[in-house]
N, C-alpha and C positions, 0 to 999 in steps of 0.2 A: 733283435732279441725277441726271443718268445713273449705274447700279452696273455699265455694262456694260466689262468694263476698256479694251477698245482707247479708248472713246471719253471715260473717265478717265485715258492716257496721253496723249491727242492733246489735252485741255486742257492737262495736265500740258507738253507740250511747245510750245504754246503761249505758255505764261506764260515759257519761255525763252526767248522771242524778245527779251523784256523785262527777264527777269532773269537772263541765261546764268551761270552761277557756270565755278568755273574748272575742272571737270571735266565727262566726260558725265553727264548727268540729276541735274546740281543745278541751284538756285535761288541765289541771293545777293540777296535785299532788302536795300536800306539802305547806308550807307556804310561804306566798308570798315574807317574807322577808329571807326563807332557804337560806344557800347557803352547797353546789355548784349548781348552778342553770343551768340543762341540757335543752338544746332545741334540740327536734328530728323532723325533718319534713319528709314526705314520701308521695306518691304518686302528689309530685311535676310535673310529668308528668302522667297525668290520668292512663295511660296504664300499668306505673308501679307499679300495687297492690302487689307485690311477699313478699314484705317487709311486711305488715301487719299483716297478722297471727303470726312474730315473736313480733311486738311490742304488739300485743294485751297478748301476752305469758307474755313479760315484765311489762306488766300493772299488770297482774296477779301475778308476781312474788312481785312488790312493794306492793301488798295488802296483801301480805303473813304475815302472825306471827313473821316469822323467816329472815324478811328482817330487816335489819340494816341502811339501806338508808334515813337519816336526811335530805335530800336537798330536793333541788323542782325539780320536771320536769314538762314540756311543752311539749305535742305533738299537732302536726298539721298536719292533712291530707289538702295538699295543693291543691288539684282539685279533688274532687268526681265527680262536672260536668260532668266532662271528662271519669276516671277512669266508670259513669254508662253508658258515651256511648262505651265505649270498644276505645277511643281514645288517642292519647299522649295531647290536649289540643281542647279547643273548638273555641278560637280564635287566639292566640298568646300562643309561647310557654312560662309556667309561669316561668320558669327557665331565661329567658332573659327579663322579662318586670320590675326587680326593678331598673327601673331606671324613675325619671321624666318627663324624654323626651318619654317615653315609649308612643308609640299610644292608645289613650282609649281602654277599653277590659274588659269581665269578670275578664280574667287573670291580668290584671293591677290593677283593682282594690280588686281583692284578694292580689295582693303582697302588696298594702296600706293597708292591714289589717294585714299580718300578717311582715311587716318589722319594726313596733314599739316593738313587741313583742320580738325581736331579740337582740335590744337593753339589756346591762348589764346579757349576759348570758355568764357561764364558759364556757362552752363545745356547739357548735351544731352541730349535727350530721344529716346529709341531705343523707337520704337512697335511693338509687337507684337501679334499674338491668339492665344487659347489655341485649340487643337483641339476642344475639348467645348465645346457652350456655356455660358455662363458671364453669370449675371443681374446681377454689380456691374465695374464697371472696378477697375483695381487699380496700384500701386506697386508695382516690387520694387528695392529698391536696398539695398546695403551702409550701415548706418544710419551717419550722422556728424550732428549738429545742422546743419548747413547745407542738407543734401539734404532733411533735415526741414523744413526753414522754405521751399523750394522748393517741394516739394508741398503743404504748409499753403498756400503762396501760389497756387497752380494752382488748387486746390479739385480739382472735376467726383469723382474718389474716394475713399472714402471708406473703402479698405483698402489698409492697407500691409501687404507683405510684405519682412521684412531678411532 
């Protein structure tokens, strides 16, 4: 697969012709009332595209023959904005602005679009990459046993960070 981004957005838009979700640059697999209902967001900070060509892999996997996956997923590319100027955000970082008091912003008002969506999901999974490189994948989540049995059940890493 192509790492070149315009031509991992133009799949990416693509697969919306298919699975338009109810905002710009989501996906919505599955039916609306499936469950386990996954929410994946990625490129939450523009500059973090690395994660895309896997989820586009995964999209292609759920259209497979041979996939068995009954639930719904939800992806959301959280700032393209950004991600096409080569930037982590265009006004505000989108990772800090869901909050109401949040100063007006592209970024705020993308998190008004996609924090209803967030709402009544099993799992979300909000992919990022670190700056430096970095030889294992990783966890970081506020420890509760449930989150735990999450990742236990994902596998691929094999370090958590709480």
């Amino acid at each position: 697969m192509s790492r070149n981004l315009d031509d991992l957005l133009n799949k990416f838009d693509q697969l919306k012709i298919r699975f338009q979700g109810p905002i710009e640059d989501c996906l919505v697999i599955g039916a609306t009332d499936a469950k386990p209902h996954l929410f994946v967001s990625l490129m939450v900070h523009g500059d973090e595209t690395g994660p895309l060509p896997a989820i586009l892999d995964f999209v292609d996997e759920l259209q497979s023959r041979n996939n068995s996956f009954n639930g719904r997923v939800t992806i959301v590319l959280g700032n393209r904005k950004a991600a096409l100027m080569a930037r982590r955000f265009t006004e505000q970082d989108l990772n800090r602005v869901f909050l109401n008091e949040a100063p007006d912003s592209f970024e705020k008002t993308r998190a008004s679009e996609i924090m209803p969506l967030i709402n009544n999901v099993d799992l979300l999974l909000d992919f990022h990459q670190t700056i430096q490189p970095c030889t294992r994948s990783f966890y970081i989540f506020g420890f509760d046993y449930k989150t735990y049995l999450w990742a236990q059940i994902l596998g691929e890493a094999q370090v958590l960070v709480t």
